[in-house]
Structure formats: structure tokens, C-alpha cells
C-alpha positions in Angstrom: 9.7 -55.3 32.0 12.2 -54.9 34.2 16.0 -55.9 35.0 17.9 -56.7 38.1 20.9 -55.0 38.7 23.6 -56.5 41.4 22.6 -54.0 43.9 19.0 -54.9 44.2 17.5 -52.0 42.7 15.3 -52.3 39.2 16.2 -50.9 35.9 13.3 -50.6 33.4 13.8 -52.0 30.0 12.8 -48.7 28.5 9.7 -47.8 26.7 10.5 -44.3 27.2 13.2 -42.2 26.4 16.0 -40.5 28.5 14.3 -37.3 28.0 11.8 -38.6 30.6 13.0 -37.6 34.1 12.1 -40.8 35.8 14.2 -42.6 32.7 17.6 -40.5 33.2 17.3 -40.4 36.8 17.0 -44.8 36.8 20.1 -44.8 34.3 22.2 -42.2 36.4 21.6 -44.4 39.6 22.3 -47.8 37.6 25.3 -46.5 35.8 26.9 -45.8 39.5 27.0 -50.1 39.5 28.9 -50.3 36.2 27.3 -53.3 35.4 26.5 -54.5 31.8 22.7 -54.2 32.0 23.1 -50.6 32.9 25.8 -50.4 29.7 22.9 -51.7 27.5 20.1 -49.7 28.7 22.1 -46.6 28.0 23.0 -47.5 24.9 19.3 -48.4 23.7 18.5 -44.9 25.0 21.1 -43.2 23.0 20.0 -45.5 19.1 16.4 -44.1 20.6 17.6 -40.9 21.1 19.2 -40.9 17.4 16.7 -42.4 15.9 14.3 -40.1 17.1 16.2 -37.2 15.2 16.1 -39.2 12.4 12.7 -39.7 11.8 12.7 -35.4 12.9 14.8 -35.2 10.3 12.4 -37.2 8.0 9.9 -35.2 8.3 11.1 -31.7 7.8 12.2 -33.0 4.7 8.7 -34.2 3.6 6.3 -31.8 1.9 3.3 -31.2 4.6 -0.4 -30.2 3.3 -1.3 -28.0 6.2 -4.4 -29.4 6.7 -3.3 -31.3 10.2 -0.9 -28.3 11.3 -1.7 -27.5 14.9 -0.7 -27.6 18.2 -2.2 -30.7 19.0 -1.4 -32.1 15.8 2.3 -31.8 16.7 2.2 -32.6 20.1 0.8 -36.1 18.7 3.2 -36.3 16.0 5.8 -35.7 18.4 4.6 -38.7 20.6 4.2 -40.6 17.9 8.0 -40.0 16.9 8.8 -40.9 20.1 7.1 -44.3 20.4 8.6 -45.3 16.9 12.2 -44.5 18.0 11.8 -46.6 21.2 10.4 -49.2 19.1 13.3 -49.2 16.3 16.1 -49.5 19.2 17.6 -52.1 21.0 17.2 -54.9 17.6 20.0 -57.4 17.4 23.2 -56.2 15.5 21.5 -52.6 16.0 23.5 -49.4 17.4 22.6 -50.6 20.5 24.7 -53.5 20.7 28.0 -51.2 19.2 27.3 -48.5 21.7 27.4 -51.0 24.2 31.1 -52.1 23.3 32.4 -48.8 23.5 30.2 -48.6 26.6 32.4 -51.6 28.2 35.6 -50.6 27.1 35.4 -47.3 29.0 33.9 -49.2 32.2 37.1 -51.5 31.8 34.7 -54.7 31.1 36.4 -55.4 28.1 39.6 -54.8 26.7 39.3 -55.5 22.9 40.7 -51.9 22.4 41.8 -52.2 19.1 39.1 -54.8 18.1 36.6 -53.5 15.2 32.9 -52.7 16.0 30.9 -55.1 13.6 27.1 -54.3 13.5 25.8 -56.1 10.4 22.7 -55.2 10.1 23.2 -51.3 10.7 26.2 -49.9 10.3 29.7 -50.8 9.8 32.5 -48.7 11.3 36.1 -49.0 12.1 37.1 -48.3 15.8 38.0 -44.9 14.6 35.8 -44.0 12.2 33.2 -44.6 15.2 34.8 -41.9 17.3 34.0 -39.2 14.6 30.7 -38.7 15.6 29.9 -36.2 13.7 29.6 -38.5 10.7 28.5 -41.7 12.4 24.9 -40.9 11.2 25.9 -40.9 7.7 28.1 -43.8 7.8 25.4 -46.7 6.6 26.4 -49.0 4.6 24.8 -52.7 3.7 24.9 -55.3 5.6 28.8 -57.3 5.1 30.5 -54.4 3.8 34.1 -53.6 4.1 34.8 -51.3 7.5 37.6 -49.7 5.4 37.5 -45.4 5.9 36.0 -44.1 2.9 38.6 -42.1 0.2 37.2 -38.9 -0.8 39.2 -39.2 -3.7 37.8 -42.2 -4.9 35.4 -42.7 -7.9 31.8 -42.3 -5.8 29.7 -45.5 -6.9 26.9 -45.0 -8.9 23.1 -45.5 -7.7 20.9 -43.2 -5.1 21.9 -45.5 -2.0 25.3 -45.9 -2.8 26.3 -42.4 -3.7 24.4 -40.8 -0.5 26.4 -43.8 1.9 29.9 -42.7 -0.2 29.4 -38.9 0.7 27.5 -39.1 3.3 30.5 -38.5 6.1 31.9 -36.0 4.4 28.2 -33.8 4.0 28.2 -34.5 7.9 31.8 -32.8 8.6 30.8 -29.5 6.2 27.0 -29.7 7.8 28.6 -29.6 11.3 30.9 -26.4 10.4 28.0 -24.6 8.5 24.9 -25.2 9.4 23.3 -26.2 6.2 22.1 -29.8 7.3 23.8 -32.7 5.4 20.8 -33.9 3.7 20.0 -30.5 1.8 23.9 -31.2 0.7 23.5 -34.7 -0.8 20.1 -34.3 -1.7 21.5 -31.2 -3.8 24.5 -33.1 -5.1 22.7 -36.3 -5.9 20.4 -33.9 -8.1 23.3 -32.4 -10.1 25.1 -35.2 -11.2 22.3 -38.0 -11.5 23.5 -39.6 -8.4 27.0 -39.9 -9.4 25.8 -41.3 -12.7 26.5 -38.1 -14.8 29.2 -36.0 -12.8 31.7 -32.8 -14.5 35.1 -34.0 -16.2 38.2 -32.4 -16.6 39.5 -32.0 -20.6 41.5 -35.2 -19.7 38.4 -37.1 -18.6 39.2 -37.0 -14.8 36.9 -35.8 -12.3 36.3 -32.4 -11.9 34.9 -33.5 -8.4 32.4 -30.6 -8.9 28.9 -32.2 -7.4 27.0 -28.8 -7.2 27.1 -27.6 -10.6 29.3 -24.5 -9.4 30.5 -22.3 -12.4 33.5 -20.5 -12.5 33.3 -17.1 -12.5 35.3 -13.9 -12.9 36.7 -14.4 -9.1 37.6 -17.7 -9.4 41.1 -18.5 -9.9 41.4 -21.9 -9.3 41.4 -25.5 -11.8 38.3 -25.1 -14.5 36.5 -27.5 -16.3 35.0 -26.7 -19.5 31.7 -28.5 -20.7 28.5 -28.5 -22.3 25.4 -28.2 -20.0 21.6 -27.3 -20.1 20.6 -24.0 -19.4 17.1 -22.4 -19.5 17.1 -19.4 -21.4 13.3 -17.3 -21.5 12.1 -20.8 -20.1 13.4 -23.3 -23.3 15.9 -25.6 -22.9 20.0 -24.7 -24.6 23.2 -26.7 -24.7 25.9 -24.0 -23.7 29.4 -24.6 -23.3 30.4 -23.2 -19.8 33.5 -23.2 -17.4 32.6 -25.3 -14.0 35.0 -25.3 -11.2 37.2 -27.9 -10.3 38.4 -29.7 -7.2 41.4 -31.8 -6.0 38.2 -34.2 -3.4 34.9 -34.7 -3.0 35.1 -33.1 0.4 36.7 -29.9 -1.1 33.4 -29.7 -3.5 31.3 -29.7 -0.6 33.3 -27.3 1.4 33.3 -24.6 -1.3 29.6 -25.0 -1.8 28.8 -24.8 1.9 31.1 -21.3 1.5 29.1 -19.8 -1.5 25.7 -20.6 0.3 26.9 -19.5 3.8 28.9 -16.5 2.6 27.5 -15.1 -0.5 24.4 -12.5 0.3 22.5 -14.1 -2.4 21.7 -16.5 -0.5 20.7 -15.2 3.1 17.3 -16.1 3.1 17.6 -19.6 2.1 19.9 -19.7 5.2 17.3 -19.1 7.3 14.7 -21.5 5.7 17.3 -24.5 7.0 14.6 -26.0 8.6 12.3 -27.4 5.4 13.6 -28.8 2.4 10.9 -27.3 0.2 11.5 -23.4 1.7 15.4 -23.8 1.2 15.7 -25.2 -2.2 12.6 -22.3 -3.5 14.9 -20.0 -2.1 17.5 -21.1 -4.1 15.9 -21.1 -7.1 14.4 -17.5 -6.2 18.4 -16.4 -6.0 19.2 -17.4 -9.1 21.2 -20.6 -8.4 19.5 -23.1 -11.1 17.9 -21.5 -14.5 15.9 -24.8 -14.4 12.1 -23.7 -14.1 11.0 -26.6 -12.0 14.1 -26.8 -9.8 12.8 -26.1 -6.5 10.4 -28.6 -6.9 12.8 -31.4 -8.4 15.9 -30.8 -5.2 13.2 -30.6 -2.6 12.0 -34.5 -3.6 16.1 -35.5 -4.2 16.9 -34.0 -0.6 13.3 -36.2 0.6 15.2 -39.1 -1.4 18.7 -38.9 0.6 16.7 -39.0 3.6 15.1 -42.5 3.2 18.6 -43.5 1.4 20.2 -42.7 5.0 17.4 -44.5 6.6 17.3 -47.3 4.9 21.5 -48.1 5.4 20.3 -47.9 9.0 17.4 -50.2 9.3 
């Protein structure tokens, strides 16, 4: 299929990606018309584009058996990826469509500048929160929700979905500045505290706003929250009273975890292992961050489970 643009020429109503030569160079000789068509074809490439490192994302995060681990078994998988994101882009109410506002307000063929970008079925973002990129992929929410910012001081909603849509931009700003992708972050803070169902209180009964578990040791010297928690001592189970840190946001939580991970030479090698979810969290356990015998195993299936919640806010 094909559509006509007002010069004559033929834009292809893509079943490839941009990546394909023959693709970008037919969008960079229809966007010279700034017509609408070529506005919408761009923006299907782009949700293509993004949901292509989605399902990438997907993946990595899933445990593989090894038994299909070759060249050509990844050069298929890769073209498989590739058909599948083509095939997810361009639905009604999709990114497509709010790319394709934005698209028309730089051309100057519409002048809502101040109007909200409603997508119903995908995602649901104010005009600015769409200009922060970097957390527009962890921005889901369902369909009819408010398109109010999120507070990161606010109580985060209990439930898997909920609590990986509530943190999710902020897990994007810290994975940006660190390099510790943002769903090893929610994945990791969704296994700490339940999901938001069982998260660290202050003596008051305020948050703590301490989603990784963090103690507070000797070199810490700011707020502390004392409670009881489970530890594994010579394998067996204890209640032991310890002293967690505490935090003013949510945000600040995942900022000083992405500093103990990044900084901290404990935890080199599961800095270079950023690339599976299995590798990273065994290298966490290996350092000593959990006591918990079967903690590897346990964060590697929450990180898989942030994953599909992300994916899910987006179909």
C-alpha cells in the first residue's frame, strides 16, 4: 500500500522500518512536502522504532535456555522483532497518532500549542510531560486516566501495574544518568516492598520512601528508620531489628540506590552484566546485597514482571 503525497511522488505505508535505507530515504524526500501523510508515516516509524526496543528489552529480561542460541537463531529473532513492532504501530489512539500532533505543531499545521495530547488507549501525557522523553516510555497508564504529572511524594498505589506506572518516570530519569536500565530498578523495588504493598516506615508511621531495602550504615548520616526485617543467617530465616535509610521522595530512593550500585566496588561486576536480568541480580546476590538464599532467582522474575507491567500500560 501506498499513499499519494501532493507532489506526485509515493510514500509507502510502511512494513519496514526506518532502519531500512529505502524507508528513511522515502520519509526524508516526503517530509521536504510537509504534508500530513508524511507527518504520520514518520510517526508510525518512530512507535515501530520504540516498540521494537521494547520487545529488545523484553527479551533480555527473559531467562533463555540456550538451546536456540546462534547466529542464525538471532538473526531470525531479530526479524521477527522487527515484523512484530511494525505490526503493533500505527493502531488508532496509539503513539502514532500523538507523535503525529507534535509532528503538526512543529510543521505549523496546527496550532493547539497548549492543547493536551490524549491517547486513550496507550498513554496519557500532559504537553510537557511528553517533551521529557526520557521518561515517556515509562509513562503508561490505563486507558481514561488523569494526565496530571505524577508527585514523587505521593503515597505510590498498591498493585504490580500500578506501582511500576507510578515510578516508572522517575526509574527512567536515574536509568538515563546511570546506566542501570530502569526495569532492573523497578523490578528490584517492586521486589522489596511487595509492590508498594509492604514499604519501610518512619517511627511516626510516614514513609521512609526507602524502596531498595538500603540499611544505614556507619557512613550514613542522614534520616533513619528503624524496623524489624527478615534476614538469613547460616541459611534460616530471623526477625532482626535494623536501621534502613530514609528519604524526603521516591526519586531520592532511586537516586541513592543507582549511587551505591554505580559507585560502590562491590558491585562492579554486576555493572557490567547490565544487559540480562538473570546475570545482574546473581551478581548482586554474589556481593552480598540480599542474605536471602534464593534472591537472585526471585528479582530476576520481578524485573521479567515490570517488563510486561510496562508493556501492558502500552498495548
Amino acid at each position: 500500500m501506498s499513499i499519494a503525497l501532493p507532489n506526485g511522488s509515493q510514500l509507502a505505508s510502511s512494513n519496514a522500518l526506518a532502519a531500512d535505507a529505502r524507508s528513511l530515504n522515502a520519509l526524508k524526500l516526503a517530509a521536504g512536502d510537509n504534508s500530513p501523510e508524511a507527518a504520520r508515516e514518520t510517526a508510525k516509524q518512530l512507535e515501530s522504532l520504540f516498540m521494537r526496543e521494547m520487545i529488545k528489552s523484553m527479551r533480555e529480561a527473559t531467562m533463555k535456555s540456550g538451546l536456540l542460541d546462534s547466529a542464525q537463531g538471532n538473526l531470525s529473532t531479530d526479524l521477527l522483532d522487527q515484523q512484530l513492532s511494525v505490526s503493533m504501530s500505527g493502531q488508532p489512539g496509539g503513539l502514532t497518532d500523538a507523535i503525529t500532533r507534535q509532528l503538526a505543531r512543529t510543521m505549523g499545521t496546527q496550532a493547539a500549542e497548549d492543547a493536551e495530547i490524549n491517547v486513550p488507549s496507550t498513554l496519557s501525557l500532559g504537553r510537557n510531560a511528553w517533551r521529557s522523553s526520557s521518561a515517556g516510555a515509562w509513562s503508561g497508564s490505563r486507558a481514561g486516566s488523569a494526565t496530571q504529572p505524577i508527585d514523587a511524594y505521593a503515597p505510590a498505589p498498591k498493585g504490580r501495574d500500578n506501582f511500576v506506572a507510578h515510578h516508572g518516570n522517575a526509574a527512567a530519569r536515574i536509568a538515563q544518568e546511570s546506566g542501570i536500565p530502569a526495569s532492573f530498578m523497578l523490578g528490584q523495588a517492586g521486589h522489596e516492598t511487595g509492590w508498594g504493598k509492604s514499604e519501610i516506615k518512619n517511627a511516626d508511621g510516614s514513609n521512609a520512601h526507602n524502596l531498595f531495602g538500603i540499611k544505614a550504615g556507619k557512613g550514613w548520616t542522614g534520616k533513619v528508620a528503624e524496623v524489624t526485617t527478615t534476614e538469613y543467617i547460616n541459611g534460616t530465616p530471623r526477625k532482626v531489628t535494623a536501621k534502613f535509610r530514609a528519604y524526603d521522595s521516591y526519586e531520592e530512593s532511586f537516586r541513592d540506590y543507582a549511587r551505591l550500585i554505580t559507585s560502590n566496588p562491590r558491585y562492579e561486576k554486576a555493572m557490567e552484566k547490565t544487559g540480562s536480568a538473570l546475570a545482574y541480580a546473581t551478581e548482586l546476590q554474589k556481593a552480598g546485597y540480599a542474605t536471602d538464599p534464593e534472591y537472585a532467582s526471585k528479582l530476576s522474575r520481578a524485573i521479567q514482571s515490570a517488563v510486561q507491567s510496562a508493556a501492558r500500560a502500552q498495548a
